[in-house]
C-alpha positions as CSV (number, residue, x, y, z in Angstrom):
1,X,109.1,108.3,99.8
2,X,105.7,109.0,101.9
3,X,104.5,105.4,102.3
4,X,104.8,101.8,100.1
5,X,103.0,98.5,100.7
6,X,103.6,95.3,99.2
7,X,100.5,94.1,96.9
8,X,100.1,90.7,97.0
9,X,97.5,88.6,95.9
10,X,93.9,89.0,96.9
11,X,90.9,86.5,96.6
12,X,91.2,83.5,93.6
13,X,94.0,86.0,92.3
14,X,97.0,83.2,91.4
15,X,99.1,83.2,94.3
16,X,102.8,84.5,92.1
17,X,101.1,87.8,91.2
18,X,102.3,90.5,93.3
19,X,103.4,94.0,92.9
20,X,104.7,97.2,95.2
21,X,103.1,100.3,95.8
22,X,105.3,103.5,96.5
23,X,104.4,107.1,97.1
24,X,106.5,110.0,96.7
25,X,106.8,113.5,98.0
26,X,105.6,115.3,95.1
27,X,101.9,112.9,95.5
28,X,102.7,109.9,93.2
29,X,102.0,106.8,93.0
30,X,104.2,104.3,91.8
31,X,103.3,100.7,91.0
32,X,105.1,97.5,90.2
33,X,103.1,94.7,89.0
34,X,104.2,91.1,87.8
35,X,102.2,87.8,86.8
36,X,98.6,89.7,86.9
37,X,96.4,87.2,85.2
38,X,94.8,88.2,81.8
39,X,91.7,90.0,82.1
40,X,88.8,90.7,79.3
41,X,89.3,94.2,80.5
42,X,91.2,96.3,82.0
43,X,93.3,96.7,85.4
44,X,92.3,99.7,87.7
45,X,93.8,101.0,91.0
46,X,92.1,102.2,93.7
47,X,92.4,103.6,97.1
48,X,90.4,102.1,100.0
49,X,89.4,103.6,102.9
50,X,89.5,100.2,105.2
51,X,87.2,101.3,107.8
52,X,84.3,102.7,105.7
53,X,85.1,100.5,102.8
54,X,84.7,104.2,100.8
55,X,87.3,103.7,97.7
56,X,88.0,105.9,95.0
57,X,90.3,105.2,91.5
58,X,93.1,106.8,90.8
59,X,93.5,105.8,87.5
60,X,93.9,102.5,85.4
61,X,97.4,100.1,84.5
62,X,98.3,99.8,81.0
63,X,99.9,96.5,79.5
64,X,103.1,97.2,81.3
65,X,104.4,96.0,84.9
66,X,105.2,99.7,86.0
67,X,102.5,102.3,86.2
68,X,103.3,106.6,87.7
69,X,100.0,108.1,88.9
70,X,98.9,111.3,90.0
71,X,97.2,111.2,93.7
72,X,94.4,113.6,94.1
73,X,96.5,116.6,96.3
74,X,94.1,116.5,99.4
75,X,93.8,112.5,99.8
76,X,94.1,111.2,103.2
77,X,96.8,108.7,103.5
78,X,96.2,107.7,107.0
79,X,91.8,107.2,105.7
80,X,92.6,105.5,102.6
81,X,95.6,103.5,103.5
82,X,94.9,100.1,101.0
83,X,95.6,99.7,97.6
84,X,93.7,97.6,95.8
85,X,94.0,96.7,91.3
86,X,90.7,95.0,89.7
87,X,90.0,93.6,86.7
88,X,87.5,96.1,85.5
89,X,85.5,95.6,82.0
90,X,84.4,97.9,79.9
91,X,81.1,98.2,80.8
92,X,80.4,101.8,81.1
93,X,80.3,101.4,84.9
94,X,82.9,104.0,86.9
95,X,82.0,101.6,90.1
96,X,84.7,99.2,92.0
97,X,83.9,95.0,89.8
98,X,84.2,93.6,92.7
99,X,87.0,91.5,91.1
100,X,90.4,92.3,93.3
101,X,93.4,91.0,91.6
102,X,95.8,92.6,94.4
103,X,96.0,94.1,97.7
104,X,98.1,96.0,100.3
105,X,98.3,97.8,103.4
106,X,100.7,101.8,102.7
107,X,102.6,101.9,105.7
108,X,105.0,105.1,106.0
């Protein structure tokens, strides 16, 4: 494993959702969500660069509690150490809601 971070809740989020991010040598991500709150939409992960506030998705979390995605092969862990899932709606907009369900810090 390259780096993990517990997610916990973020903003109005109800405070018993949580989840775990992992990464692993070969440049996944692994997620374990529980007790997101039902969303219109859909939930999408992200990577945040906390200093510049820059953040890019890395893909979306189906009806499940476990998700594997693919990191981009270049991505700077140390720039874009926070993960972040929204409730995102499908409104033909690729930008971040707004709307941060959880949140955590990759340490490695």
């Amino acid at each position: 494993m390259v780096a993990s971070a517990p997610l916990a809740a973020y903003g109005s989020t109800p405070p018993d959702a949580k989840g775990d991010a992992r990464i692993f040598q070969n440049g996944q991500l692994h997620l374990h969500v529980a007790n997101l709150p039902r969303v219109p939409g859909y939930y999408e992960v992200w990577l945040i660069n906390p200093t510049t506030m820059q953040m890019f998705s890395v893909g979306t979390l189906g009806g499940g509690s476990d998700a594997l995605l693919p990191l981009p092969p270049n991505v700077d862990l140390d720039s874009y150490s926070v993960v972040d899932i929204s409730a995102e709606r499908y409104d033909n907009k690729p930008a971040h809601s707004g709307d941060s369900l959880l949140r955590g810090t990759l340490t490695g």
